[in-house]
C-alpha positions in Angstrom: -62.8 25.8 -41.7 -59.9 27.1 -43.4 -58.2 28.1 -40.4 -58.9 24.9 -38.3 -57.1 22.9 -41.7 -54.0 25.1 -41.3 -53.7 24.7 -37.6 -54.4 21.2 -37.9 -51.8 20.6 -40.7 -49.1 22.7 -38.3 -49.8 20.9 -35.6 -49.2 17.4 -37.2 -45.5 18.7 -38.8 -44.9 20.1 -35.4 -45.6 16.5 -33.8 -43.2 14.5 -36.8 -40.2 17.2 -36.2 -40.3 16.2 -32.7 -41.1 12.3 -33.7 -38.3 13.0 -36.3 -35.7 14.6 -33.3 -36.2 11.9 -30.6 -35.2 9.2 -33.5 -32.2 10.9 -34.1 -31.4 11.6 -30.5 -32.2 8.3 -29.7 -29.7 6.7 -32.4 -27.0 9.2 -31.7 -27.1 7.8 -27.7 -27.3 4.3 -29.3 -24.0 4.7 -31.3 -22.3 6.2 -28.6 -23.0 3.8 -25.7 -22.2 0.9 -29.1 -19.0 2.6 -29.6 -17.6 3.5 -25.8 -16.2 0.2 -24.9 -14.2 0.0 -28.0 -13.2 3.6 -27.4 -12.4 3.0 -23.6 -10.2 -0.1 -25.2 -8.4 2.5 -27.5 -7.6 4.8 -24.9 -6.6 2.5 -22.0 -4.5 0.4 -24.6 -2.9 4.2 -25.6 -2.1 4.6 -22.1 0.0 1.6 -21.4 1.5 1.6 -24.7 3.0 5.2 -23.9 4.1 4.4 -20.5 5.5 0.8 -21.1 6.5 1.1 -24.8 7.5 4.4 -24.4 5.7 5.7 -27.3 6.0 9.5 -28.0 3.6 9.0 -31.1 1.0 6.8 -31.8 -0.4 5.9 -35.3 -2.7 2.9 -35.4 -5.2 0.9 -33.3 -5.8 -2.6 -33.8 -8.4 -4.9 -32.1 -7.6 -8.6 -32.6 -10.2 -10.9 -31.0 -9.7 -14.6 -31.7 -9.2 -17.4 -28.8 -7.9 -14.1 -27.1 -8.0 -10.3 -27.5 -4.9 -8.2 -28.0 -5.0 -4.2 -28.2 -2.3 -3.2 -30.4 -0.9 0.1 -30.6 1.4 0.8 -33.8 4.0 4.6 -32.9 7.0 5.7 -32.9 9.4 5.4 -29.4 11.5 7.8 -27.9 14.3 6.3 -30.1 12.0 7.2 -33.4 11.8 3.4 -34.1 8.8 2.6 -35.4 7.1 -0.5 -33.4 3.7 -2.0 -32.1 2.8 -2.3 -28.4 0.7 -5.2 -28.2 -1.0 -5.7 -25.0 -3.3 -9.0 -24.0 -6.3 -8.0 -22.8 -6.8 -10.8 -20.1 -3.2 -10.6 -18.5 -1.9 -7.1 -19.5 1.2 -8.7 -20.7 2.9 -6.7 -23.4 5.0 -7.2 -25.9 7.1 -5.1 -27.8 7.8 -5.6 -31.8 10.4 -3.8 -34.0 8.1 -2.8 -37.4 10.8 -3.5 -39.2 10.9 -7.2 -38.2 7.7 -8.4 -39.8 5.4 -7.4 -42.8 3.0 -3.9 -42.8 -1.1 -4.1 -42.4 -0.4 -3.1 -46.3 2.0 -6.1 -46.9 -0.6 -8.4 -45.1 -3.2 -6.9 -47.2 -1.8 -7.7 -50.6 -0.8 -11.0 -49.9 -4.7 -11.4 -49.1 -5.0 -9.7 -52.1 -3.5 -11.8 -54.2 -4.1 -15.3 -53.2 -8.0 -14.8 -52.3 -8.8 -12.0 -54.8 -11.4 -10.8 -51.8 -14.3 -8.4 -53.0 -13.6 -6.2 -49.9 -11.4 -6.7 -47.2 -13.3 -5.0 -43.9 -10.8 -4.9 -41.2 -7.0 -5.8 -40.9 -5.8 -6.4 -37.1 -2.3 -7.4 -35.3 -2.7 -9.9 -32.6 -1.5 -13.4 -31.7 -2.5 -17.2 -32.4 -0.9 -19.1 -30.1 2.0 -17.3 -29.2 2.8 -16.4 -33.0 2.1 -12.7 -33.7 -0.2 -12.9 -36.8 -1.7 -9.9 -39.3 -5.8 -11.0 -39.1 -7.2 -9.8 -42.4 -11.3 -10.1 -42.5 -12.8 -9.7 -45.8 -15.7 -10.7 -48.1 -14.5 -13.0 -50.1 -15.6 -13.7 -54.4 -18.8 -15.1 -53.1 -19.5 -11.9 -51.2 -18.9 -14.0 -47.5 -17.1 -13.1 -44.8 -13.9 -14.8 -44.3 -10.6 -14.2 -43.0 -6.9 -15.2 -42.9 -4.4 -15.3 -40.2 -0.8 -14.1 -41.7 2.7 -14.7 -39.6 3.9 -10.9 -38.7 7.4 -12.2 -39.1 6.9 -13.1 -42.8 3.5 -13.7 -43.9 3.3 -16.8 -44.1 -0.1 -18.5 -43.9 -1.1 -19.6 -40.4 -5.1 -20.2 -41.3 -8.1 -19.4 -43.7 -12.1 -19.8 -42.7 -14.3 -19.0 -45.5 -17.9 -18.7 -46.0 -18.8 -17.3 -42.6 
C-alpha cells in the first residue's frame, strides 16, 4: 500500500512539473508574439534612421502614438552631432532634428515633474502633434491615474494635458 502511495504521489508531481512547464512555455511564446511588432518597429525604424539620417550610433527608441505614430530614433551622425530621426509611420516621411535645438526626454521629464508632481511617470516619447514636434510624457498622476502631457521639443512649452484616464 506503501508503495502504490509513493508511486501515486510521483506520479501527480510529475504531472504539475509538466502542467507547471507548459504555463511557462506558453507565456514565454505569449510575450514574444506581444512584443515582436514593437520589436520589428524598433528595428525597421533603426534601419532607415541609419541609412537616411546617417546615424553611426544609435541611443534611444521612442514610440509616439497619438492622432499618428512616429518612430523616433535618438544617435549620433557621421558628423558626431547628436540628433533624432523621426520617421511617420503612415508616410515614411522623416525628419531630422538637431538635439541641441529642443529640450532632453530628462528636460521634458522635470518640467512634468514640477508642474504635475506625477506619482510615476511610465513612458516619455518624441513624436509630433500637428506638425509641432512634442516630448509625450505618460504618467500616473497624485490620484494614481494615468495622464499625460504633450511638451513643444523646441522649448517645452505646454501644448496639452488629459488627466484622469
Amino acid at each position: 500500500m506503501k508503495r502504490v502511495d509513493q508511486h501515486r504521489n510521483s506520479l501527480v508531481r510529475t504531472i504539475l512539473l509538466a502542467i507547471l512547464a507548459l504555463i511557462i512555455f506558453g507565456s514565454a511564446i505569449i510575450y514574444w508574439q506581444a512584443a515582436a511588432p514593437y520589436h520589428d518597429a524598433q528595428q525597421n525604424a533603426v534601419k532607415l534612421a541609419k541609412r537616411y539620417g546617417k546615424l553611426k550610433k544609435t541611443a534611444n527608441f521612442y514610440l509616439f502614438n497619438r492622432k499618428q505614430t512616429y518612430f523616433t530614433v535618438a544617435g549620433t551622425n557621421q558628423q558626431n552631432q547628436a540628433v533624432y530621426v523621426m520617421i511617420a509611420q503612415k508616410s515614411a516621411h522623416i525628419n531630422i532634428y538637431q538635439q541641441a535645438s529642443g529640450i532632453s526626454q530628462q528636460q521634458a521629464e522635470k518640467i512634468v515633474k514640477q508642474d504635475q508632481r506625477p506619482k510615476k511617470i511610465m513612458k516619455t516619447a518624441l513624436g509630433k502633434w500637428g506638425k509641432t514636434p512634442v516630448w509625450e510624457v505618460t504618467y500616473l498622476n497624485h490620484q494614481g491615474r494615468l495622464s499625460y502631457t504633450l511638451l513643444k521639443f523646441k522649448n517645452g512649452d505646454l501644448v496639452k494635458t488629459i488627466q484622469n484616464l
